[in-house]
C-alpha positions, 0 to 999 in steps of 0.5 A: 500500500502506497503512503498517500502525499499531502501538502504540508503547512509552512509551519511543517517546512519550517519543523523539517528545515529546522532538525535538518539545520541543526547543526549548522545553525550554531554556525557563527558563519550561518546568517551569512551564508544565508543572506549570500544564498538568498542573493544567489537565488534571487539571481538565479530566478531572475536569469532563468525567468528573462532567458524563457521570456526572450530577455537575454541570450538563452543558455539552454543547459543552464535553462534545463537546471534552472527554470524560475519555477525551480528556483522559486522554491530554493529561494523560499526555502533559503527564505524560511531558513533565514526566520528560523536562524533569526527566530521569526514567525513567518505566519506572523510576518505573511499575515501581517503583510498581507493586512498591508497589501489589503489596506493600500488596496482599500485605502490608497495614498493620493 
């Protein structure tokens, strides 16, 4: 019998992402580490997403790698790492933003 795969919530990732970087947590080099890693996603998201979108000279192989879908996750994992490192509630920060975006919706500046 085959183990039927749900979703997880983002407080489950965040448990798993957690117990796997237990030890390199503790690491004084970590949030570092971190902050390059988000940089190098980002920039990897953005040469993948204009390389499919005719905005820069294609790379075929690094396209195979690298699509922006991909990379996309990468970069919310490194993301989720950096909350955990820094001990922030990303459900917290999510729904905080998303009041945000809500109000200037509804009530923009003139």
């Amino acid at each position: 019998m085959t183990k039927k795969w749900r979703s997880k919530t983002l407080q489950e990732y965040i448990n798993i992402l957690r117990d796997l970087e237990r030890d390199e947590i503790r690491s004084k080099e970590y949030g570092s580490i971190l902050i390059l890693a988000i940089m190098e996603e980002v920039g990897e998201i953005a040469r993948a997403y204009l390389a499919e979108h005719g905005r820069k000279p294609s790379n075929l192989r690094a396209q195979e790698d690298e699509t922006y879908i991909h990379e996309l996750g990468d970069l919310l994992v490194s993301i989720m790492k950096l909350a955990i490192y820094k001990n922030i509630n990303l459900d917290h920060r999510i729904e905080y933003t998303i009041k945000k975006i809500t109000r200037r919706k509804h009530h923009p500046k003139v």
